[in-house]
C-alpha positions in Angstrom: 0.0 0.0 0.0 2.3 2.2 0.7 5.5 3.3 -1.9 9.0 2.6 -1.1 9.5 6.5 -1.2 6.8 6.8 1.5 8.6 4.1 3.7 11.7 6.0 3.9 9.7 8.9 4.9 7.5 7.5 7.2 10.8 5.6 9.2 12.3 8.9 9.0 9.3 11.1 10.5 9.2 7.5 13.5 12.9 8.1 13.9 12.1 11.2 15.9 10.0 9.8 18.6 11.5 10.9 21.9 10.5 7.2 23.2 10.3 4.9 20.8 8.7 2.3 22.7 5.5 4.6 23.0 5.2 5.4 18.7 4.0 3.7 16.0 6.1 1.3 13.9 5.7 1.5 9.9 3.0 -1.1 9.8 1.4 0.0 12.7 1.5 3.7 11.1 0.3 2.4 7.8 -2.7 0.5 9.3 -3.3 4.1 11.3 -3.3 5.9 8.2 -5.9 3.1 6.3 -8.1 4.3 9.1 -7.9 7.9 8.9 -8.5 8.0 5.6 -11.7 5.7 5.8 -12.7 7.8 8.5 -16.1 9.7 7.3 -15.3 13.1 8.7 -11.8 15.5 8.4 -8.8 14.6 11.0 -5.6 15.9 10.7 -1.8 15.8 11.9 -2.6 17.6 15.1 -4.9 15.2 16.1 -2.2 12.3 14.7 0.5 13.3 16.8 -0.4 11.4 20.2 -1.6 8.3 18.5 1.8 8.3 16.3 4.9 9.5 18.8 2.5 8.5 22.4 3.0 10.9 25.7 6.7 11.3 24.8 6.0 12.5 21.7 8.3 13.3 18.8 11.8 16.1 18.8 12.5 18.2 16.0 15.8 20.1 15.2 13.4 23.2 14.2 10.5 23.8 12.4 11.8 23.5 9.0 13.1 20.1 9.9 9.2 19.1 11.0 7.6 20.7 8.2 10.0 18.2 6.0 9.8 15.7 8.3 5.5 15.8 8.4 5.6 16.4 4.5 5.8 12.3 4.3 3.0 11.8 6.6 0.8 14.3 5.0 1.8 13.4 1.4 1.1 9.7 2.4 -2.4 10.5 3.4 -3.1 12.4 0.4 -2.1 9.8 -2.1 -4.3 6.9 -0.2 -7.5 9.6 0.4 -6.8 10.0 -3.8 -7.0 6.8 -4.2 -10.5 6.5 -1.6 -12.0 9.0 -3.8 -11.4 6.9 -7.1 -12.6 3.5 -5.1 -8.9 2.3 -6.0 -8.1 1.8 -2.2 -7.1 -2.2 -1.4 -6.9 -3.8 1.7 -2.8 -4.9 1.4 -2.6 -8.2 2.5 -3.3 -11.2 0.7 -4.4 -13.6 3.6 -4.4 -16.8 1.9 -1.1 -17.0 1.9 0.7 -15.4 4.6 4.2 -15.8 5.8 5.8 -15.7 9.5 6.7 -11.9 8.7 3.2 -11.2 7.0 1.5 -12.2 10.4 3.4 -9.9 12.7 2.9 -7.1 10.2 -0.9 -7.5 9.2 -1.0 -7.6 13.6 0.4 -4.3 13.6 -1.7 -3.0 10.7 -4.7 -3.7 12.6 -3.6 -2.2 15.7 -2.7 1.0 13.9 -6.1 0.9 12.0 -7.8 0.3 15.6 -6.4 3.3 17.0 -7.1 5.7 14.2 -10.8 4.5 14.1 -11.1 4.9 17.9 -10.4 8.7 16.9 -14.0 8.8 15.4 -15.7 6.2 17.7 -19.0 7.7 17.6 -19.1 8.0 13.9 -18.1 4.6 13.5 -20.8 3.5 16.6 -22.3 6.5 18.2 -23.4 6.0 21.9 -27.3 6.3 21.2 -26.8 2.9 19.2 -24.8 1.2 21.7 -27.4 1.8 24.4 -30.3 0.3 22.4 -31.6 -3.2 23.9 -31.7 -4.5 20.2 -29.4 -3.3 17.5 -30.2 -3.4 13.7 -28.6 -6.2 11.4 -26.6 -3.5 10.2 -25.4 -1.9 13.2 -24.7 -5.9 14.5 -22.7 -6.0 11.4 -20.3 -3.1 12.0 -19.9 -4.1 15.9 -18.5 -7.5 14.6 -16.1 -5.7 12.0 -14.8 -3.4 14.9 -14.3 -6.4 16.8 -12.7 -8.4 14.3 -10.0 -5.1 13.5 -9.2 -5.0 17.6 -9.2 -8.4 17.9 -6.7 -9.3 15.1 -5.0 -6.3 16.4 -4.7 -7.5 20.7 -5.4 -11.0 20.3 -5.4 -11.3 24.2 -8.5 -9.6 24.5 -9.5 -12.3 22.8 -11.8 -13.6 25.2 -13.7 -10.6 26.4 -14.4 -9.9 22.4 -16.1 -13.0 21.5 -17.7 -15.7 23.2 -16.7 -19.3 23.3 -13.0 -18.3 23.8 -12.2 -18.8 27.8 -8.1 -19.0 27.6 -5.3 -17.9 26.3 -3.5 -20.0 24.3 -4.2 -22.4 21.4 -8.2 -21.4 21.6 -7.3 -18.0 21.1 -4.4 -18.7 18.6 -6.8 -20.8 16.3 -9.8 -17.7 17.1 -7.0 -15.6 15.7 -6.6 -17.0 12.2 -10.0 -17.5 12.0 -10.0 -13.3 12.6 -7.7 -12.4 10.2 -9.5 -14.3 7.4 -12.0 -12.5 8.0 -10.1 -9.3 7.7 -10.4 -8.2 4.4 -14.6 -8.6 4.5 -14.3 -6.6 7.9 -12.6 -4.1 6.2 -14.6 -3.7 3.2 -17.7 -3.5 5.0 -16.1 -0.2 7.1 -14.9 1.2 4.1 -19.0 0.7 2.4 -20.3 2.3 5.6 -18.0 5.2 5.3 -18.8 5.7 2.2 -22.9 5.9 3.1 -21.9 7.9 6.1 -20.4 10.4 4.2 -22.7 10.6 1.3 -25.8 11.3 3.7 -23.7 14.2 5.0 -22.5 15.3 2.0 -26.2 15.5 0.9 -28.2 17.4 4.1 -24.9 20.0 3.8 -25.0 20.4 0.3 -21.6 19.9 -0.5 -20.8 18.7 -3.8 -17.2 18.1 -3.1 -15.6 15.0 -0.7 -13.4 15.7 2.2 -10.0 17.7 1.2 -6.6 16.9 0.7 -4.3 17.6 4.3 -2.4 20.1 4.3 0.9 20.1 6.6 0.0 21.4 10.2 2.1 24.5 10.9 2.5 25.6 14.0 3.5 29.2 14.9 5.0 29.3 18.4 2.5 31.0 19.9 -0.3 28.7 18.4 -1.1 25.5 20.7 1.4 22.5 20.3 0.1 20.0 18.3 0.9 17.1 20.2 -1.8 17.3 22.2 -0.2 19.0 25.6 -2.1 22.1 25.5 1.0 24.0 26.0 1.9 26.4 23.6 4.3 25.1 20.6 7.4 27.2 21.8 7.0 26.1 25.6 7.1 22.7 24.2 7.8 20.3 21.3 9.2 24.0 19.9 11.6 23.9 22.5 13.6 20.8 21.0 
């Protein structure tokens, strides 16, 4: 899914993470970008910045070195959200024949796509759904594809996802396989619901256009850091 040019970028952009333990690795970033750009509504790299660096967040030399740095991210994004528009946008993994490496890296897509869909949880499931006694066949539907993306993503949670898995183990290592097979319909199903979502908004707004390209996230030193702090940029990630 993603070009070799955009790999380089992306393990640049990781390489900056103050605690690399807390950010995203490339497959977990490309999953979280999948999501973001399935997303029906408009996020952008502010919001990105926890989920992708974590509370350590990310150091800079300067701006102009995070302006380059972020150009990968955002140019990534764009080219994937072109390819949403044109209904050109795969799921990358061919599960029928997966090797050793394949399995570790369609585990860490999935986590990455789990976390940028939790951005937009109550598009994806609002609340008012969630509390009703009886949920539609459609609304069952996208419950069970949320599940199967965190599940494939945190196998041990497993059990508390889906009945008739008690232990950790080879229950939940068999339930796991049997998850990621099921991936790819899971997937597809979001990406159709998206899609519906979007349209209905797009038509009580009156837009004609879909959601816009992202543009790099400047921020001035007096504007709020993007990471999330609520500090202002030059009091923090500015100060690096």
């Amino acid at each position: 899914m993603l070009t070799a040019r955009e790999k380089r970028g992306l393990q640049s952009l990781l390489a900056h993470a103050v605690n690399p333990e807390e950010a995203l690795n490339l497959d977990q970033l490309a999953g979280y970008l999948f999501g973001v750009v399935i997303t029906p509504d408009v996020t952008g790299p502010s919001e990105w910045f926890l989920d992708i660096f974590g509370e350590s967040s990310a150091s800079f030399a300067d701006q102009k070195e995070a302006d380059a740095e972020f150009r990968a991210l955002t140019d990534a994004y764009n080219r994937l959200n072109t390819l949403r528009l044109q209904g050109r946008l795969p799921f990358p993994f061919d599960v029928e024949n997966l090797d050793k490496t394949e399995l570790a890296q369609i585990r860490d897509w999935a986590v990455g796509l789990d976390r940028a869909l939790a951005l937009r949880s109550g598009i994806w499931m609002p609340d008012e759904v969630l509390e009703q006694p009886v949920l539609s066949e459609d609304e069952e539907d996208i419950v069970t594809c949320l599940s199967i993306v965190l599940g494939v993503g945190h196998p041990e949670q497993i059990p508390e996802i889906f009945e008739g898995v008690d232990e950790l183990g080879e229950g939940e290592e068999e339930a796991w396989a049997i998850l990621v097979g099921h991936l790819p319909l899971a997937v597809k199903t979001l990406q159709a619901h998206a899609d519906q979502l979007e349209k209905e908004r797009l038509a009580g707004s009156g837009e004609t256009a879909s959601r816009p390209l992202v543009r790099k996230d400047r921020a001035g030193r007096n504007d709020p850091c993007p990471c999330g702090s609520g500090k202002k940029y030059k009091k923090c990630c500015g100060l690096h």
